[in-house]
N, C-alpha and C positions, 0 to 999 in steps of 0.2 A: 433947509437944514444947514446950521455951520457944520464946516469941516473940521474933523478931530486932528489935531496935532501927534506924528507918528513921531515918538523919538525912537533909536535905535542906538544899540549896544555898540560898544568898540567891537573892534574884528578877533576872536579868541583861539587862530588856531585852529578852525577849522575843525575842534574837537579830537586833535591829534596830542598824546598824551606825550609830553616830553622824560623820559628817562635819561637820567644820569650815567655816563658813561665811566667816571673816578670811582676807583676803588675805595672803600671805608675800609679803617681798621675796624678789628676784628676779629674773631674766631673763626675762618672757616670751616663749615660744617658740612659732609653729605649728607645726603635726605635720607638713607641708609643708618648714618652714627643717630640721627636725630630720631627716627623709629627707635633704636636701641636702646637709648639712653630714655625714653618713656618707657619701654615695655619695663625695664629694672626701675626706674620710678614707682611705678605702679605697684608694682611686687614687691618694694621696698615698705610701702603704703600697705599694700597688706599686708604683710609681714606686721608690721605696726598696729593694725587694727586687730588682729585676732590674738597678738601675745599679751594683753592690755586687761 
């Protein structure tokens, strides 16, 4: 039998995710404002669908 030729990948990291540690601009938002401001979305939307 010939031998198959094994090629191999570069080395990637080990599959260790890298995150950015600089700040973006932006809005900062809590995950608190960000519930609120859907729930009144929502309500806005209904609001919208039923006076129509």
């Amino acid at each position: 039998m010939a031998k198959k030729d094994k090629k191999t990948l570069p080395p990637s990291g080990a599959g260790l995710v890298r995150y950015f540690e600089e700040e973006t601009k932006g809005p900062k938002l809590s995950p608190q404002q960000v519930v609120i401001m859907t729930v009144i979305l929502a309500i806005f939307c209904l609001a919208l669908q039923f006076s129509a």
